[in-house]
C-alpha positions as CSV (number, residue, x, y, z in Angstrom):
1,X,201.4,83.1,221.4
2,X,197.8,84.2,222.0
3,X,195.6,83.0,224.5
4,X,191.9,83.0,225.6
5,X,191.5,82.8,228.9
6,X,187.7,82.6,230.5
7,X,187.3,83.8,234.2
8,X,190.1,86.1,233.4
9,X,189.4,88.1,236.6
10,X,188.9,85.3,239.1
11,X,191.0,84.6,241.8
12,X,192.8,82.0,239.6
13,X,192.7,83.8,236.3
14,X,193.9,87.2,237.2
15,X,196.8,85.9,238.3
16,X,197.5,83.8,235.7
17,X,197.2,86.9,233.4
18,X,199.7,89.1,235.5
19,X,202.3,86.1,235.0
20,X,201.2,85.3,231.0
21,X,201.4,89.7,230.7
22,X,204.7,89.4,232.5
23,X,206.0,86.7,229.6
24,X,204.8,89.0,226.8
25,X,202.0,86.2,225.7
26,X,199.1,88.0,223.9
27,X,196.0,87.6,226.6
28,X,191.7,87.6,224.9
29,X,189.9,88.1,228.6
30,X,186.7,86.6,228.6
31,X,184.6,87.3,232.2
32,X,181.4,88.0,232.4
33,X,182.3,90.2,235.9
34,X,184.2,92.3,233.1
35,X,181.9,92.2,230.1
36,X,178.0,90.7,230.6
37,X,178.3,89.9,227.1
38,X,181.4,87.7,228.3
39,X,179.6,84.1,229.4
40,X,180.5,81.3,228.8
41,X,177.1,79.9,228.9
42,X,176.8,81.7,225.0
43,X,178.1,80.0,222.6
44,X,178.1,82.5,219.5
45,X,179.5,85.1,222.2
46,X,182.9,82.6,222.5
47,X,182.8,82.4,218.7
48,X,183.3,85.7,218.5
49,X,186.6,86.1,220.7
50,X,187.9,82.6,220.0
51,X,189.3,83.5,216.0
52,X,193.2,83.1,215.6
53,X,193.9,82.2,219.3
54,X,196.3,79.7,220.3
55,X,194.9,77.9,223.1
56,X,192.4,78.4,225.4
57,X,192.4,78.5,229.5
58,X,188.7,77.6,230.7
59,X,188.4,78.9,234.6
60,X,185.3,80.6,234.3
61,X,182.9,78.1,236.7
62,X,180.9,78.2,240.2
63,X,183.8,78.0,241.7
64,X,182.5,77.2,244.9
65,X,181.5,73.9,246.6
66,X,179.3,75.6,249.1
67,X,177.4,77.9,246.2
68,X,177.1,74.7,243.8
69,X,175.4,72.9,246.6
70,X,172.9,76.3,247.0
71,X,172.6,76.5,243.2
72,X,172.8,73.6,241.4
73,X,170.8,74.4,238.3
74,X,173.2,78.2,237.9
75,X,175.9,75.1,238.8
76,X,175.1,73.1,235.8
77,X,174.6,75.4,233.5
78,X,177.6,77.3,233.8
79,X,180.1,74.8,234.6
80,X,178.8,72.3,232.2
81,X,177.5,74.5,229.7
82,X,180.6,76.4,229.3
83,X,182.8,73.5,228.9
84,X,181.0,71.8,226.2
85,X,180.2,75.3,224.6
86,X,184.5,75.9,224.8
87,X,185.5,72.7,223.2
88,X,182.7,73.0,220.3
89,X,184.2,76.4,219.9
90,X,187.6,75.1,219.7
91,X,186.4,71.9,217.3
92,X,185.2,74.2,215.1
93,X,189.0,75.4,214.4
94,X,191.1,72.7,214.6
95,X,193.8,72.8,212.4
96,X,196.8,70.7,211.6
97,X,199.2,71.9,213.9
98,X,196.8,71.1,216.8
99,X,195.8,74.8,217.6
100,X,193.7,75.7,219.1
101,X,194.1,73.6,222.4
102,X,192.0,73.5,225.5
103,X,192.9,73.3,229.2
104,X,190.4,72.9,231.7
105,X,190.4,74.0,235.7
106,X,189.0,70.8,237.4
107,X,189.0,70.1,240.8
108,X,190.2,68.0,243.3
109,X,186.5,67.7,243.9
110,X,186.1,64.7,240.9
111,X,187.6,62.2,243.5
112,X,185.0,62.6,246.2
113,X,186.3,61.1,249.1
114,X,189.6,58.9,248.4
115,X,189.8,55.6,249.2
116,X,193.5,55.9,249.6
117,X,196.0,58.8,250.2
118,X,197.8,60.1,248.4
119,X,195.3,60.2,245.5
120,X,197.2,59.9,241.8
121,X,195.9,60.5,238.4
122,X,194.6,57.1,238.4
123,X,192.7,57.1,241.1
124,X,188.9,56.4,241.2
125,X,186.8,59.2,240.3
126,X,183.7,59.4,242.4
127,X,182.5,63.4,243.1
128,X,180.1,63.5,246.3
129,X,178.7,66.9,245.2
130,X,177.3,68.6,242.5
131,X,180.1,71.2,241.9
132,X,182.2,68.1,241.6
133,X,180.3,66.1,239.1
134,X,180.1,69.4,237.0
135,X,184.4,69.3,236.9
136,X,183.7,65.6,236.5
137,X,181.7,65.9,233.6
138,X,183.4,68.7,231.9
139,X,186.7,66.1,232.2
140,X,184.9,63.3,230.6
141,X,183.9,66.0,228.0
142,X,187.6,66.9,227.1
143,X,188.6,63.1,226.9
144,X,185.9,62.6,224.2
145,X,186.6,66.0,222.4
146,X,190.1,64.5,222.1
147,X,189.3,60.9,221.3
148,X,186.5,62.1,218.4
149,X,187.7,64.9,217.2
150,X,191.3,64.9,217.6
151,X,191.3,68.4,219.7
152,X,194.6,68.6,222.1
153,X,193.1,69.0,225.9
154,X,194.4,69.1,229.5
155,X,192.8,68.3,232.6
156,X,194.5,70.3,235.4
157,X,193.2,69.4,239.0
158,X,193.7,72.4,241.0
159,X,193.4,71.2,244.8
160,X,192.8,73.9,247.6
161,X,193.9,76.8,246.0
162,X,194.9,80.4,248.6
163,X,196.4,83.4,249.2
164,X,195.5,86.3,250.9
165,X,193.6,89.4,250.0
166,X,192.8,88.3,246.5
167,X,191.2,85.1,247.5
168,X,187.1,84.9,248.3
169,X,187.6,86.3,251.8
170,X,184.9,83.1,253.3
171,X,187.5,80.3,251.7
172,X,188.4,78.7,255.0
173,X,192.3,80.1,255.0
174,X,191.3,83.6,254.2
175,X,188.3,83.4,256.8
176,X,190.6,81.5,259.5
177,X,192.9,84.4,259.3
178,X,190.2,87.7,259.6
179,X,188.6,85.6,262.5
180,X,191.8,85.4,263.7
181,X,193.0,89.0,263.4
182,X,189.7,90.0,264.8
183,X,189.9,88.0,268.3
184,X,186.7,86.0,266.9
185,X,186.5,82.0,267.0
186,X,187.5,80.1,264.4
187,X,184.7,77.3,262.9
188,X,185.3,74.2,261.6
189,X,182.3,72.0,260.0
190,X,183.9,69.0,261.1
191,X,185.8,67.1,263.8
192,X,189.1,69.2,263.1
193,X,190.8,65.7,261.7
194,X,190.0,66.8,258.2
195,X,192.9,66.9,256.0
196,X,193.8,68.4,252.9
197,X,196.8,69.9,251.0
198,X,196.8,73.8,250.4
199,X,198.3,75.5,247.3
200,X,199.7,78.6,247.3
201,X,198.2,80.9,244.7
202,X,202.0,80.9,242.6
203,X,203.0,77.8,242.3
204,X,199.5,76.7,241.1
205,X,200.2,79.5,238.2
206,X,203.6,77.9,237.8
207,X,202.2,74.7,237.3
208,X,199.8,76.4,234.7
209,X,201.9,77.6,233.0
210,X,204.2,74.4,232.4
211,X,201.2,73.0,231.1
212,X,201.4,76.0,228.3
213,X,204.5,74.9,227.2
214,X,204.1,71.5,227.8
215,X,201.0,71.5,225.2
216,X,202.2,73.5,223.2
217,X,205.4,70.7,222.6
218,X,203.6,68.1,222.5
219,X,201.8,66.2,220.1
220,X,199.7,63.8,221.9
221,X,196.2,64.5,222.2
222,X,195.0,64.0,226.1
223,X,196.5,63.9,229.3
224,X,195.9,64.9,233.2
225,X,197.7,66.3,235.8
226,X,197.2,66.7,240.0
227,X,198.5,70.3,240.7
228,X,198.8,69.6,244.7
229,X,201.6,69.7,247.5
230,X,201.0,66.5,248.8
231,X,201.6,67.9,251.8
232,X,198.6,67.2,253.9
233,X,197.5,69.1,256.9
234,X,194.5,69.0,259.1
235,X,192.1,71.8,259.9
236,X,192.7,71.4,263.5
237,X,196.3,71.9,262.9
238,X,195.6,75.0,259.9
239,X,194.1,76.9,262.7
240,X,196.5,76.5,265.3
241,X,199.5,77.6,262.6
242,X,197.0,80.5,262.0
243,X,196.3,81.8,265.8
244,X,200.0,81.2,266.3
245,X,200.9,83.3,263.6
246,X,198.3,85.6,264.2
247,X,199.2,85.5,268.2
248,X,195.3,85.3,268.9
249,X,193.3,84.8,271.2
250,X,190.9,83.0,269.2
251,X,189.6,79.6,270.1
252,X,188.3,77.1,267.6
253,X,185.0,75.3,267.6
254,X,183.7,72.8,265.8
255,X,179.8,72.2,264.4
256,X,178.7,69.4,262.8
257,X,180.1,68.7,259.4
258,X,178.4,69.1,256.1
259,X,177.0,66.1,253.8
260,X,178.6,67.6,250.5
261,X,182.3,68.2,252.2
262,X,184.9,66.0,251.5
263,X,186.7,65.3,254.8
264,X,190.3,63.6,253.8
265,X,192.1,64.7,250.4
266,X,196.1,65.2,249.1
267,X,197.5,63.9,246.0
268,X,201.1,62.8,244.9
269,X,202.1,65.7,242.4
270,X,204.8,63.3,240.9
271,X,203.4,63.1,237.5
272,X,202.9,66.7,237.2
273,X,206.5,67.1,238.6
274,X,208.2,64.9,235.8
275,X,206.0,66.2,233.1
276,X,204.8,69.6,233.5
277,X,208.1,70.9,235.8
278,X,205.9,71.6,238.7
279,X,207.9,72.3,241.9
280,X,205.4,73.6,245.0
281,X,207.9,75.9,246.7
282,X,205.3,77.7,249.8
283,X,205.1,75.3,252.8
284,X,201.6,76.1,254.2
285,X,203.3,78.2,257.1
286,X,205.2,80.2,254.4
287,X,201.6,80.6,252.5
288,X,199.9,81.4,255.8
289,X,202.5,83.8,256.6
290,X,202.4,86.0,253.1
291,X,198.4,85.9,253.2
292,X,198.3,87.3,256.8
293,X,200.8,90.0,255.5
294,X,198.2,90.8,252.9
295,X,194.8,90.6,254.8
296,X,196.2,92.4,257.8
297,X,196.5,95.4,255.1
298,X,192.6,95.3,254.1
């Protein structure tokens, strides 16, 4: 098997390629951190690396709710542009055994702030910020790529995605525990009630990777997937697991909370589980544990 993946040295994509190297699957990086010829946001320069590939993995985004909300135009362009500018790519080779196929990073981000909890695949779709309606938009693009021009596509919702010292060091779990480690207070945007589930880093791959296997056995055309715990924990209760862990004597505050945050999210993995094989195995104090290991090494 041969596979493109884009963003293939982002926090997500380098460590899907160590497990896809591991498996002996032929990788095509595309990253524009690696290559400036290597963005998404040109069309001819995906041409060029997309001939004879399998499937491809689109990570390559703004990544970040906080830097969407600073950026929205670099948002748009990139998130947007580079899904549409995949999937033409990919339309443009379709053959009859369905290769290639696409499967795109979303975000837990498309479901703005739930109604109810736990969310599932079915759930309302409502982003609150512009990083989200840019997943939004690039899942409503895959949806009609299938439905018009028969291309296979996935939708994977990654949901709050950590580890340690390979993770953007200002995501709040990564941040919570240098704060901690360095005896400084720990800041949450909020009133400490918001809740989330975390994923560790590997069992998001794993879940990746049974959606390989799973597209690559099946026929069918469309089809999404919730890669979450469903294990929800609140900030308030993320930082005390961290100053505990840490044994600091770090306090947490709290500031007002920010318009474009989500404040409650965790979805029901169920679907993912009985489809794609996805098993979370890290608890969020396992997680916390191994990425304090890590950061206490920078």
């Amino acid at each position: 098997m041969k596979i493109l993946i884009t963003g293939s040295s982002g926090f997500i994509g380098s460590a899907l390629k160590r497990l896809l190297d591991e498996k002996g699957i032929e990788i095509v990086t595309f990253d524009i951190k690696e290559n400036p010829l290597d963005d998404v946001r040109d069309f001819s320069a995906l041409q060029t690396k997309i001939m004879s590939v399998d499937g491809i993995i689109h990570l390559a985004a703004v990544s970040r709710v906080k830097i969407a909300h600073e950026n929205p135009l670099e948002c748009i362009n990139t998130n947007i542009g580079g899904i549409i500018n995949v999937l033409e790519s990919a339309r443009e080779l379709i053959s009859e055994n369905g290769h290639p196929w696409v499967i795109f990073g979303s975000s837990r981000e498309v479901y703005g702030e739930p109604m109810n909890l736990p969310v599932v695949e079915t759930s309302n779709r409502k982003a609150i910020n512009v990083y989200g309606v840019s997943k939004l938009s690039g899942e409503e693009l895959c949806k009609a790529y299938s439905d018009n021009y028969g291309l296979k596509t996935r939708v994977l919702r990654f949901s709050n995605v950590y580890t340690g010292a390979n993770d953007h060091l200002d995501r709040v779990i990564p941040k919570f525990i240098l704060h901690a480690l360095n005896k400084e207070d720990l800041v949450i945007h909020g009133s400490g009630e918001e809740l989330f589930d975390f994923t560790y880093i590997t069992d998001t791959i794993q879940g990746i990777w049974g959606c390989i296997q799973e597209i690559e056995r099946n026929s069918y055309l469309f089809d999404d997937f919730n890669l979450s715990t469903g294990v929800p924990v609140s900030l308030r209760e993320l930082a005390e697991i961290i100053i505990k862990n840490t044994n600091s004597l770090s306090r947490v505050k709290y500031t007002r909370s920010r318009s474009y945050d989500v404040n409650k999210f965790y979805a029901d993995p169920g679907k993912a589980r009985k489809i794609l094989g996805f098993s979370p195995k890290i608890a969020i104090k396992k997680g916390i544990d191994l990425a304090v290991k890590e950061l206490k090494m920078l």
